[in-house]
KENU-906892 format. One record per residue (C-alpha): residue number from 1; x, y, z; residue in three letters. Coordinates in steps of 0.001 Angstrom, whole numbers, always signed. Example, Ala and Ser with C-alpha at 12.3 -4.5 7.8 and 13.67 -1.06 7.14 Angstrom:
BEGIN
1 +12300 -4500 +7800 ala;
2 +13670 -1060 +7140 ser;
This chain:
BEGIN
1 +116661 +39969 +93790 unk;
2 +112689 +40447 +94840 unk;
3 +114113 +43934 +95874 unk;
4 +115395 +44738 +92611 unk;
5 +111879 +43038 +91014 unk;
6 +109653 +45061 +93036 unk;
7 +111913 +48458 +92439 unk;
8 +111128 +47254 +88410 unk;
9 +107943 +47009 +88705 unk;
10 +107308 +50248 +90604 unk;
11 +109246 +52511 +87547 unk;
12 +107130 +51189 +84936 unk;
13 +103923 +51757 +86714 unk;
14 +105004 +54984 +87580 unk;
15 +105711 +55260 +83740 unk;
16 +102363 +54201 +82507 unk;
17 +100588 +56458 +85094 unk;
18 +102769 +59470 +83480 unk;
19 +101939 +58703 +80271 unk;
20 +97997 +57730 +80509 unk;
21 +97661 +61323 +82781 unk;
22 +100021 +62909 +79025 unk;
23 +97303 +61001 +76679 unk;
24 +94385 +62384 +79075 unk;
25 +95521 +65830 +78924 unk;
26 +96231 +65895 +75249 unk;
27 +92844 +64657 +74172 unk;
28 +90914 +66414 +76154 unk;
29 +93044 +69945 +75366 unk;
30 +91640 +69361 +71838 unk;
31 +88978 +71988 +70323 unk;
32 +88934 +73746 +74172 unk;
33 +86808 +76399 +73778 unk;
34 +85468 +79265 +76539 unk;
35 +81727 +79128 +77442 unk;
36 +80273 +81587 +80360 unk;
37 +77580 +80535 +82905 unk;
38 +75683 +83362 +84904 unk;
39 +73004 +83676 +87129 unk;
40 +71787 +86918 +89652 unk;
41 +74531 +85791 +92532 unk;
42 +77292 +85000 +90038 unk;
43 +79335 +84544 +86912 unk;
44 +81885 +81958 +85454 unk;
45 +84223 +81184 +82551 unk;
46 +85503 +77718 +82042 unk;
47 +86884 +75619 +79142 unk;
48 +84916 +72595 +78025 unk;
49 +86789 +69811 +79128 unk;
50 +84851 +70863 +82316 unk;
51 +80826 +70220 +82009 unk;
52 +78613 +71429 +84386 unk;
53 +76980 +68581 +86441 unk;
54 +75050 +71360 +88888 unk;
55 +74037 +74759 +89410 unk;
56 +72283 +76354 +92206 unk;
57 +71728 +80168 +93186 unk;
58 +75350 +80073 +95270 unk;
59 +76595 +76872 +94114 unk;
60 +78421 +75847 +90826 unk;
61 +79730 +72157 +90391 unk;
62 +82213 +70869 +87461 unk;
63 +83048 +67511 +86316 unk;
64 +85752 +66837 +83953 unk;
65 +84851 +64566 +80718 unk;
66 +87857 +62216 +80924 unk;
67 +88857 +62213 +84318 unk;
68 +86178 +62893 +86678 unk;
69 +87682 +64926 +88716 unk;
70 +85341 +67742 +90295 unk;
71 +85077 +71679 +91237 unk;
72 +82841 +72719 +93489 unk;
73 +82883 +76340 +93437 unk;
74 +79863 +78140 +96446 unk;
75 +79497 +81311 +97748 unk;
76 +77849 +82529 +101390 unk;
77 +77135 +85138 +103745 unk;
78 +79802 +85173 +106194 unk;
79 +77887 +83650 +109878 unk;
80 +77533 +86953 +112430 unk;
81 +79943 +85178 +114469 unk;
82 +83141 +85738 +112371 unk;
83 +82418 +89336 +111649 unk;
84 +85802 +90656 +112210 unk;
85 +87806 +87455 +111347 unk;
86 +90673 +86931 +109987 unk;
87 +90693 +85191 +106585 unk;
88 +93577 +82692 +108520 unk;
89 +90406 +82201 +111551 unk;
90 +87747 +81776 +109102 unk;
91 +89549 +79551 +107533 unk;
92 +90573 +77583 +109945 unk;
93 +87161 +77688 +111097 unk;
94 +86413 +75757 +107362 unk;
95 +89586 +73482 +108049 unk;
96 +88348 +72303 +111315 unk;
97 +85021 +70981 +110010 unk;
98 +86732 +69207 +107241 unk;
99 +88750 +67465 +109158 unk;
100 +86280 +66365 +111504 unk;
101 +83461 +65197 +109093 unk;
102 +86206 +63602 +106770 unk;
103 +88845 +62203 +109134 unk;
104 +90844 +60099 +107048 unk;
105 +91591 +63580 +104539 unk;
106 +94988 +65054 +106496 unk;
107 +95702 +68345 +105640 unk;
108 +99567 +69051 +103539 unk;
109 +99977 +72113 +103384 unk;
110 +98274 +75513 +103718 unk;
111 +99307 +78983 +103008 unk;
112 +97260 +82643 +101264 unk;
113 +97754 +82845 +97269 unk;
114 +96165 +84623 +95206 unk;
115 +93007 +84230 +93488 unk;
116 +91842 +87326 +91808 unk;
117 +90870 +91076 +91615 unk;
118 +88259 +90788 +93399 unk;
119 +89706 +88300 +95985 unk;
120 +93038 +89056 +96024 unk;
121 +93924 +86893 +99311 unk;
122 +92960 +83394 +99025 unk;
123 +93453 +80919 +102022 unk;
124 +94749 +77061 +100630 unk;
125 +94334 +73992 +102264 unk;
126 +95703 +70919 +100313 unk;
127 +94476 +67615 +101922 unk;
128 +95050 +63950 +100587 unk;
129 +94132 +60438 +101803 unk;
130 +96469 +58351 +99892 unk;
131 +94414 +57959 +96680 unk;
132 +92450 +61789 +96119 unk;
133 +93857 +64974 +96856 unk;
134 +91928 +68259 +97374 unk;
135 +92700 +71659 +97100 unk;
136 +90358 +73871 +98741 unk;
137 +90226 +77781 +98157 unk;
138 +88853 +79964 +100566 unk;
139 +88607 +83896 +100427 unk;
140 +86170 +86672 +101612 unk;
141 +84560 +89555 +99364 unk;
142 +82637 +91990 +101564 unk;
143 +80280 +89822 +103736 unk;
144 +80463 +87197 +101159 unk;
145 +82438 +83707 +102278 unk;
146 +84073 +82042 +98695 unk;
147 +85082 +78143 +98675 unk;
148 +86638 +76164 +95646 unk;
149 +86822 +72871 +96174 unk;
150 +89120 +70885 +93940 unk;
151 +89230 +67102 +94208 unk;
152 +91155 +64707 +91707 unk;
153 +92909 +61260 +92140 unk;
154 +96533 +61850 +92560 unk;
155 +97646 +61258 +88934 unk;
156 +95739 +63565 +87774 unk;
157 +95838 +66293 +90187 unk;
158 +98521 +68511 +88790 unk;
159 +97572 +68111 +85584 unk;
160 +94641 +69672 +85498 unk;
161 +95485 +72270 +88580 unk;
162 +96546 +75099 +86002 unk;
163 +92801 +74637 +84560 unk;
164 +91006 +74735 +87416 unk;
165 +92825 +77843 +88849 unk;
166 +91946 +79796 +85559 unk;
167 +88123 +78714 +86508 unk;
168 +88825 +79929 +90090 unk;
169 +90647 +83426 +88513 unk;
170 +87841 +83933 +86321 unk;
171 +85129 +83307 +89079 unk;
172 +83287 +86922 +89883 unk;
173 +80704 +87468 +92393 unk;
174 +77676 +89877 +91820 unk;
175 +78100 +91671 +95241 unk;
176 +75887 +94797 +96774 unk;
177 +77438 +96130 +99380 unk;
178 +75962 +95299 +102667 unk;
179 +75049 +98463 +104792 unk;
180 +77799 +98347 +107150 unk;
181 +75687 +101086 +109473 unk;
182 +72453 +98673 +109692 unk;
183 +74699 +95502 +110708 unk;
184 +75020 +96125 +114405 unk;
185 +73367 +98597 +116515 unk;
186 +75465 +101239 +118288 unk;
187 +73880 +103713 +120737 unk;
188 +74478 +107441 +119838 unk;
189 +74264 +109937 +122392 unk;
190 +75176 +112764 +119895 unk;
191 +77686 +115382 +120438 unk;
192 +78315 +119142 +119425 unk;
193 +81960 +120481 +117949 unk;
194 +81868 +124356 +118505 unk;
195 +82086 +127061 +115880 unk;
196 +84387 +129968 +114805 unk;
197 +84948 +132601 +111953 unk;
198 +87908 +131497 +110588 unk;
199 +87241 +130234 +106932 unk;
200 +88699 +126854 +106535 unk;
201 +87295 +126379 +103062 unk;
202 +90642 +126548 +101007 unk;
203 +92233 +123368 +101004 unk;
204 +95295 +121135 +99775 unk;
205 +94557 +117728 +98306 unk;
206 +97030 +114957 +99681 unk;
207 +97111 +110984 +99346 unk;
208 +98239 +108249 +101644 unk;
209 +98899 +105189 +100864 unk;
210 +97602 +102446 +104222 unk;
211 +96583 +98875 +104149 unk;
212 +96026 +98180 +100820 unk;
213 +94063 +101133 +100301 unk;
214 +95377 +104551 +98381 unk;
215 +92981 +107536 +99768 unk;
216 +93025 +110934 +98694 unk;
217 +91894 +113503 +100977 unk;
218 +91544 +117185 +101355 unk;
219 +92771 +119469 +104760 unk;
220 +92390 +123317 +105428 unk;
221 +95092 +125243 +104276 unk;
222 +96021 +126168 +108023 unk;
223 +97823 +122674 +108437 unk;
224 +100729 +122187 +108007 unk;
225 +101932 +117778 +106816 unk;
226 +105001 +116558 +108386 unk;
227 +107168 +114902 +105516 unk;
228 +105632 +111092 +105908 unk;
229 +102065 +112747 +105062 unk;
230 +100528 +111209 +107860 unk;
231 +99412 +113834 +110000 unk;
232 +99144 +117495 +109363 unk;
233 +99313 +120392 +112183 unk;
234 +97783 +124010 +112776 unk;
235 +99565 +126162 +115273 unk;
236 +97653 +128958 +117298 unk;
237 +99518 +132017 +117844 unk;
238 +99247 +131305 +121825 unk;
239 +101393 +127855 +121648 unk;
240 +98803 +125795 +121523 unk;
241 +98107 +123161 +118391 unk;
242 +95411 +121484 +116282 unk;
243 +96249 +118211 +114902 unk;
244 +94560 +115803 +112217 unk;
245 +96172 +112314 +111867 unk;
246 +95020 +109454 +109327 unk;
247 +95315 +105890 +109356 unk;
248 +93514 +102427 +107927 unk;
249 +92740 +99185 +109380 unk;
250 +92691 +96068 +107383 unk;
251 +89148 +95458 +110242 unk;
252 +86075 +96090 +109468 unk;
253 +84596 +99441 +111174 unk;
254 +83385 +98020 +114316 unk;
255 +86311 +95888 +115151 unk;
256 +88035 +99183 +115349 unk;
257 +85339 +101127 +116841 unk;
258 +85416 +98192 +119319 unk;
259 +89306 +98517 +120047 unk;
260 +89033 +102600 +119710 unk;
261 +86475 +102147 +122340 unk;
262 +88494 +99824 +124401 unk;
263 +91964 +102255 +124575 unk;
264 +89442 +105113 +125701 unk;
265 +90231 +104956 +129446 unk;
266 +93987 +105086 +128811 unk;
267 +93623 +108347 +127059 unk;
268 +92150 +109718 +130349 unk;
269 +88496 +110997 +128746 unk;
270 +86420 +111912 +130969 unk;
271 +83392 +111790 +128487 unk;
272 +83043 +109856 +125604 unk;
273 +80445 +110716 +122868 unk;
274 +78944 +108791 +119496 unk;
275 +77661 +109771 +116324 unk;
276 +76612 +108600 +113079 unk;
277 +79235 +110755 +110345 unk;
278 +79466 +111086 +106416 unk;
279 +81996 +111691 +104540 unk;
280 +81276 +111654 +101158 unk;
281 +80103 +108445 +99548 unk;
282 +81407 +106780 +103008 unk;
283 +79704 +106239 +106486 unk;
284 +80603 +105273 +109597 unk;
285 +81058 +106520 +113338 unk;
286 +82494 +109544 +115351 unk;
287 +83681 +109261 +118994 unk;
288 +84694 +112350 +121027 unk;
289 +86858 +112095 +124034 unk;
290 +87120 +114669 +126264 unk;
291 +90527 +115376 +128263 unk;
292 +90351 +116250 +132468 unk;
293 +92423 +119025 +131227 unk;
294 +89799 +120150 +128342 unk;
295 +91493 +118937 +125199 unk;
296 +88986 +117252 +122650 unk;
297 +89565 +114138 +120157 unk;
298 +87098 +113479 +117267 unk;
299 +87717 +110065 +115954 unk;
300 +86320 +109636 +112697 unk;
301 +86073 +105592 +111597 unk;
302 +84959 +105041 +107886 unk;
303 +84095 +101986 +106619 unk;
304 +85810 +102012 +102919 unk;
305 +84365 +98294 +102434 unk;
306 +83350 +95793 +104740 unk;
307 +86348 +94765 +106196 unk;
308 +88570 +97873 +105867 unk;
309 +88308 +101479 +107623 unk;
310 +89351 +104720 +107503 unk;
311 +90590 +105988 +111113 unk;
312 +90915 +110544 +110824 unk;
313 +91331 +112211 +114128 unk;
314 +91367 +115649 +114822 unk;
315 +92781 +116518 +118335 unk;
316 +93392 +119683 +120067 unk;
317 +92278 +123027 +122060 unk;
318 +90274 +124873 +119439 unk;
319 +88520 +122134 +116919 unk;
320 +85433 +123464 +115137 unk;
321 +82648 +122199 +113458 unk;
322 +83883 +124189 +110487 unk;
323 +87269 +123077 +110511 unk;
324 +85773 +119389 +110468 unk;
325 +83548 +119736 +107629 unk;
326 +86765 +120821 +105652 unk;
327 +88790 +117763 +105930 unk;
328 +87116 +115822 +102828 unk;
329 +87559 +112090 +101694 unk;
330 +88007 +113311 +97618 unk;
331 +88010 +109302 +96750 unk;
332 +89843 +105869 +97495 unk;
333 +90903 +102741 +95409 unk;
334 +92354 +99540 +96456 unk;
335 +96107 +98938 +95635 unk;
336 +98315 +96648 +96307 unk;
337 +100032 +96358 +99448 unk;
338 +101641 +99339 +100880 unk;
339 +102975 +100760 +97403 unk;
340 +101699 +103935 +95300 unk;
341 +104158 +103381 +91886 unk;
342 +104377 +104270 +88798 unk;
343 +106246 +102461 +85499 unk;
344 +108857 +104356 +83828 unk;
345 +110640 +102536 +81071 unk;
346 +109839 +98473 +82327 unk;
347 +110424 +99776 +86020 unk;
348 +108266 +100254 +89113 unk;
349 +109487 +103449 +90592 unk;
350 +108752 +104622 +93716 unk;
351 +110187 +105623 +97385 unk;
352 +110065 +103696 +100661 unk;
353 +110419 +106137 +104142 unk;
354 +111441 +106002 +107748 unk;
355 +110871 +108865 +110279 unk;
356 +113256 +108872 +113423 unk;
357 +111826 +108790 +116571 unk;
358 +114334 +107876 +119311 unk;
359 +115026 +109633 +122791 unk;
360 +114420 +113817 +123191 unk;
361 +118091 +113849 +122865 unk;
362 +118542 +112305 +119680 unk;
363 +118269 +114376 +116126 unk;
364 +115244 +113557 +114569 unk;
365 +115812 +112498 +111109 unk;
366 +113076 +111752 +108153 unk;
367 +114852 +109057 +105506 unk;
368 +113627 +108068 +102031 unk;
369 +115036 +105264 +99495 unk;
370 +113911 +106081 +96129 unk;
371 +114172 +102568 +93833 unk;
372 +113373 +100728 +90793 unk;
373 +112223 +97438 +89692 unk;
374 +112102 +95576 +86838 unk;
375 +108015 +94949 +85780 unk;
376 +108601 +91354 +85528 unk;
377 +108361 +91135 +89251 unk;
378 +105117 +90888 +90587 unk;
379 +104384 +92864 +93749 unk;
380 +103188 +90263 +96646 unk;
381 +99428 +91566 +97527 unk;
382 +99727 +90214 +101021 unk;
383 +101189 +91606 +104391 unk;
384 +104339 +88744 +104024 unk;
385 +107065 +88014 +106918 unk;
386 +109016 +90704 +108994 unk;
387 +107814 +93620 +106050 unk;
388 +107546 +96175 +109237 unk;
389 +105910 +99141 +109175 unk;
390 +103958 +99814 +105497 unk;
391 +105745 +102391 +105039 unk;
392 +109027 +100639 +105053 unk;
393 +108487 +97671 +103227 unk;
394 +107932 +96078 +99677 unk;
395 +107689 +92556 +98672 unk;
396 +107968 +91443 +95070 unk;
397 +108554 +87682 +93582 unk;
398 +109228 +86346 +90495 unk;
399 +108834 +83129 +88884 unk;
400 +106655 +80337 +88915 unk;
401 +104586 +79448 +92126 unk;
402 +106019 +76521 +94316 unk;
403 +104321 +76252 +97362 unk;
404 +104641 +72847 +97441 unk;
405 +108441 +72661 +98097 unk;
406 +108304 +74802 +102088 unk;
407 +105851 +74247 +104591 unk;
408 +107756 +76259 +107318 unk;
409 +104635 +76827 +109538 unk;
410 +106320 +80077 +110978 unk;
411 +105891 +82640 +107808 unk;
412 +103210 +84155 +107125 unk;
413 +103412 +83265 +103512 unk;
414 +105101 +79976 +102571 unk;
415 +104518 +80399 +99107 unk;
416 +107811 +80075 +97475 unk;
417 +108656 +81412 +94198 unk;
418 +112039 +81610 +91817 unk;
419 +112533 +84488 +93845 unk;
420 +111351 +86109 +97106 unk;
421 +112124 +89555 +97525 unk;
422 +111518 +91954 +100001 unk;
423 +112978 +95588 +100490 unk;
424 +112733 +97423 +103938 unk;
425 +114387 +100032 +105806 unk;
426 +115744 +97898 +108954 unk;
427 +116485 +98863 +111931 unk;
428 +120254 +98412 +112912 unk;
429 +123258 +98774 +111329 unk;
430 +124467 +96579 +108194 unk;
431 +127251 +94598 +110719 unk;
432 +124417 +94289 +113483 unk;
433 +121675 +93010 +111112 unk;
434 +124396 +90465 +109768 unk;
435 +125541 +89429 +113206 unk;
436 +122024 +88994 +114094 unk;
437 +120950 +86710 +111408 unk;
438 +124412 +84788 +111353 unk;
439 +125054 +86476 +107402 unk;
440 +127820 +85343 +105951 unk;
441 +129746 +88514 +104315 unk;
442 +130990 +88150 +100569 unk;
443 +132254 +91590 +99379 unk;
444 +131422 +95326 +99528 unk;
445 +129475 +96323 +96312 unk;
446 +129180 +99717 +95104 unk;
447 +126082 +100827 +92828 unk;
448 +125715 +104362 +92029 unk;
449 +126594 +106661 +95411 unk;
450 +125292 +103588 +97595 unk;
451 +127501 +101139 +98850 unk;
452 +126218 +97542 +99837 unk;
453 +127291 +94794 +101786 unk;
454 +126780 +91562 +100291 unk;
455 +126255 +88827 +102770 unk;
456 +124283 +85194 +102142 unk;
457 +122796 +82654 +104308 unk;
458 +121164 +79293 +104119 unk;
459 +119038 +77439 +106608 unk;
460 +117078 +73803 +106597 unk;
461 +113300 +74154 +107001 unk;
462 +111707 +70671 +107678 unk;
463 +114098 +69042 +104837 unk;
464 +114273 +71872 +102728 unk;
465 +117173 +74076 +102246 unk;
466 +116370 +77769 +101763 unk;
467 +118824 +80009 +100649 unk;
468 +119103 +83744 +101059 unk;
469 +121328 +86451 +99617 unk;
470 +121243 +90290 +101229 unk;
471 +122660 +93455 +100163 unk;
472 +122485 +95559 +103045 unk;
473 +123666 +99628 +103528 unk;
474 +124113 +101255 +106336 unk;
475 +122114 +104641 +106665 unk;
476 +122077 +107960 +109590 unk;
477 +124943 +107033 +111018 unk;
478 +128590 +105562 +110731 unk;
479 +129198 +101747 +110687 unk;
480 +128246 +99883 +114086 unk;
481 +126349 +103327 +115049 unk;
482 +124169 +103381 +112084 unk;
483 +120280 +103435 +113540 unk;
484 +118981 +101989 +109652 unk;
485 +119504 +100339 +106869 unk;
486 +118335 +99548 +103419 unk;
487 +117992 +95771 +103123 unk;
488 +117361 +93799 +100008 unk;
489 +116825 +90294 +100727 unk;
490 +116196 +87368 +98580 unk;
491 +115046 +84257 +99452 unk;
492 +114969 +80691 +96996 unk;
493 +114660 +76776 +97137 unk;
494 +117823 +78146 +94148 unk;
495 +121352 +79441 +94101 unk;
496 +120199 +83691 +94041 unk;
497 +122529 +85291 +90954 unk;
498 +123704 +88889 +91977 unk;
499 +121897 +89983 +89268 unk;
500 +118413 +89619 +91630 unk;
501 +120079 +91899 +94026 unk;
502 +121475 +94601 +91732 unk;
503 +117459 +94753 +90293 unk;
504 +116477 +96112 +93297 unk;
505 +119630 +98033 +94042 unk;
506 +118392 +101706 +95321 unk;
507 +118597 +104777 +93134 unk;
508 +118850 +107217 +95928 unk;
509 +118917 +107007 +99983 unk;
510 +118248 +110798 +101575 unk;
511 +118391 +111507 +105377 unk;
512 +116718 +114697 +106147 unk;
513 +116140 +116714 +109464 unk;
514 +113228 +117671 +110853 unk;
C-alpha cells in the first residue's frame, strides 16, 4: 500500500515539474526578440529571455529572466604547453580541473558536436550532481581556447538547451592570425637547390582534397599525376625520376616539422638542412635530406592555419631551384571532411577512390565509386569511427541529435542520430566483411549494374541496443577473392528502412589498371 502511495505521489510531482518547466517556457518565449553584443575580442546574438549579468574583454555571462539558469561563454589563448593538442587532450585537460575543484559534479557523457563555422568541432562534457546539470562546450579557433558553460537545475535543462546552443552557434570570435613563424624558434642553416635551363614555367592547375582542407595547386607541365592526384612524376630520358607528392596534417606546422624531423634517420640522410619558405600568402619551413647515394628530398611544411599544414615534397636526382619555384599553392578553403561535391538536382554527387597496392606480383588496380545523396543528409565534419583512409570514406547523418541515448566510450563519435551513415571502400570481400562482423545476410539486392548484399546486425552497448543494416558489394575480384568492397552501413537506436540504404546506393563502381 505505502508502495503504491509513494509511486502516486512521485507521478504527480513529476507532472507538476513538466508542466511549471511548459508554463516557464511559454511565457518567457513571448515577444523574443534578437539583440547583438560586441566588443574588440568578440561578438554575440542572443534572444531576450537571456540578460546579460557580465561582460568582460574575453568573457560573456547570461542569466535567464525566469529560470536563472546561466551561460558563461570565455575565450583564451591556448597555454604554450598544449600547442599541438588534440581538441580530445585539451579537453580533457579542462575536464580534469573540473572535476577536481568541483568534486561532487560527475561527468555523463562526453563526445565532439558541432558548434559552428568557425568551430566546427566542439568537445562536450555533460556533468550533474543530482540537482544542476552542466553542459560545457569546448573548441579551439587558431590559438584561441573557446568554453560555454551551461548550467541549469534539471527541470529546466532541456528546455532551454535548444536556446542556448543557438547563442553558442551564433558566438564569433574576432581572431588575427597568430604568426605561426614567430611562435617557436627553429635554427636555419640554409640550403641551396641547383639550377638548370629547362623552363618549367607552363603549368597544370590540380586540387586535392586532405584533412578538411581543399587546396589547389599548380605543377610544371613535365609531371605527369597518377589517377588519385596525389603525387605527380617527371621521367628523365636516362631512367631516372623526379617526384612531387602532397599531403595535409590536421597538426599544426611544427608538430609535423617535429615528426618530419624525427623519421629523418630512417630515410638514411646523411645531411639535413632548414629554411624559412613562401608560398604564396602561406609560410612555413623547408627541410632537405640528402641520400648516401646522392638523391635529394625538399620537404616543404605550410602552415594553412594554426593547427593544419600543408606537407609538398619534391624528391629525386635532378631537382632545381627552378623546378621548385613552379609548383605554386593557387589558394585553399576549408571543407568538410574528406569530400569535394557538388549538388545536382537535391543530391551530393561525388566519387570515393582506392588505389591497389599489394605484392610486386599482384595487378595494380586504381577503383572509383561514383554516388549520390540525398541533401537532407548532413555530411559529419569530424574524422568518425573506422572511416579509413580520406580518400575512402564519407560519413553523413540524418535526423535529430541524440547523444544522450549511447555512451559507448570506444567511438570516436557517440553522437547518435536517426541515422548514421558511413560509405567506404573496405577492404575484404562482401562474405569476409560479413563473417567478420557476425552480419546476418537478408537477400541479394540489385540497383542499377551493382549488386548488393544486404546483411544486418545488432549489438548491446552499456544497455542500449544499436542496430545496423549494410549493403555491401564485392569489387576487383570474384566472391571470397574479392580484395574490396563498397560498404554502406547504417547505424540507429531505430529499426533502419531499406530505403536509408538504397539513398546511398552507388551510381557507378570502375576498376582500372595502372
Amino acid at each position: 500500500m505505502k508502495k503504491d502511495l509513494l509511486k502516486r505521489i512521485t507521478l504527480v510531482l513529476a507532472f507538476i515539474i513538466i508542466i511549471v518547466g511548459i508554463i516557464v517556457f511559454l511565457s518567457s518565449s513571448k515577444g523574443i526578440q534578437q539583440e547583438e553584443f560586441s566588443n574588440s575580442n568578440y561578438s554575440v546574438k542572443y534572444d531576450t529571455t537571456w540578460k546579460i549579468s557580465e561582460s568582460l574583454d574575453n568573457e560573456i555571462v547570461f542569466v535567464h529572466n525566469d529560470t536563472q539558469s546561466t551561460i558563461d561563454i570565455s575565450i583564451a589563448d591556448l597555454d604554450s604547453n598544449l600547442y599541438g593538442k588534440t581538441l580530445k587532450q585539451i579537453a580533457q585537460n579542462v575536464k580534469n580541473k573540473i572535476e577536481k575543484e568541483y568534486p561532487d559534479y560527475k561527468c555523463i557523457s562526453e563526445h565532439i558536436t558541432y558548434l559552428n563555422d568557425d568551430i566546427s568541432e566542439a568537445y562536450q562534457l555533460l556533468f550533474e550532481d543530482g540537482k544542476r546539470q552542466s553542459l560545457i562546450q569546448i573548441g579551439m579557433y587558431g590559438y584561441k581556447v573557446f568554453i560555454s558553460n551551461y548550467t541549469a537545475e534539471n527541470q529546466y535543462f532541456d528546455i532551454l538547451l535548444d536556446s542556448v546552443q543557438t547563442i553558442n552557434a551564433n558566438f564569433k570570435i574576432k581572431y588575427e592570425s597568430v604568426d605561426m613563424m614567430d611562435s617557436r624558434k627553429i635554427e636555419e642553416t640554409g640550403y641551396e637547390v641547383k639550377t638548370d635551363d629547362v623552363d618549367y614555367s607552363q603549368t597544370e592547375t590540380h586540387s586535392y582534397i586532405g584533412s578538411n582542407y581543399k587546396v589547389t595547386f599548380s605543377v610544371p607541365v613535365q609531371f605527369k599525376g597518377n589517377v588519385s592526384g596525389l603525387s605527380y612524376t617527371k621521367e628523365s630520358g636516362d631512367g631516372s625520376s623526379t617526384r612531387i607528392s602532397i599531403t595535409s596534417e590536421n597538426e599544426n606546422l611544427f608538430t609535423v616539422y617535429d615528426e618530419v624531423m624525427k623519421n629523418s634517420k630512417s630515410y638514411n640522410y646523411t645531411k639535413i638542412e632548414i629554411q624559412k619558405i613562401a608560398n604564396g600568402y602561406l609560410e612555413g619551413y623547408g627541410i632537405k635530406g640528402t641520400t648516401n647515394y646522392g638523391r635529394e628530398v625538399y620537404t616543404m611544411l605550410y602552415a594553412l592555419n594554426d593547427f593544419n599544414t600543408l606537407q609538398l615534397t619534391v624528391s629525386g636526382d635532378d631537382v632545381t631551384q627552378n623546378m621548385i619555384d613552379n609548383i605554386k599553392i593557387v589558394s585553399f578553403d576549408r571543407c568538410g571532411n574528406y569530400i569535394d561535391r557538388t549538388s545536382v538536382d537535391g543530391y551530393l554527387v561525388g566519387t570515393l577512390t582506392q588505389e591497389n597496392y599489394f605484392s610486386m606480383n599482384d595487378k595494380q588496380t586504381y577503383i572509383s565509386v561514383d554516388y549520390k545523396v540525398p541533401e537532407k543528409y548532413k555530411e559529419i565534419v569530424e574524422q568518425t569511427y573506422d572511416l579509413g583512409a580520406p580518400e575512402r570514406a564519407r560519413a553523413f547523418v540524418i535526423g535529430k541529435l541524440r547523444n544522450s541515448e549511447i555512451t559507448e566510450s570506444t567511438w570516436a563519435t557517440d553522437s547518435f542520430y536517426d541515422y548514421n551513415v558511413t560509405i567506404n571502400i573496405a577492404l575484404g570481400s562482401a562474405e569476409t566483411i560479413a563473417n567478420n562482423d557476425n552480419l546476418t545476410y537478408k537477400k541479394d539486392v540489385t540497383i542499377g549494374d551493382v549488386t548488393y548484399k544486404y546483411y544486418t546486425s545488432e549489438y548491446d552497448s552499456e544497455g542500449t541496443t544499436i542496430k545496423e543494416a549494410y549493403y555491401i558489394a564485392s569489387i576487383n575480384g570474384d566472391g571470397d577473392n574479392a580484395k574490396y568492397s563498397f560498404r554502406i552501413y547504417v547505424s540507429s537506436l531505430d529499426d533502419i528502412p531499406e530505403s536509408v540504404l538504397q539513398d546511398f546506393a552507388s551510381v557507378k563502381i570502375e576498376v582500372q589498371d595502372l
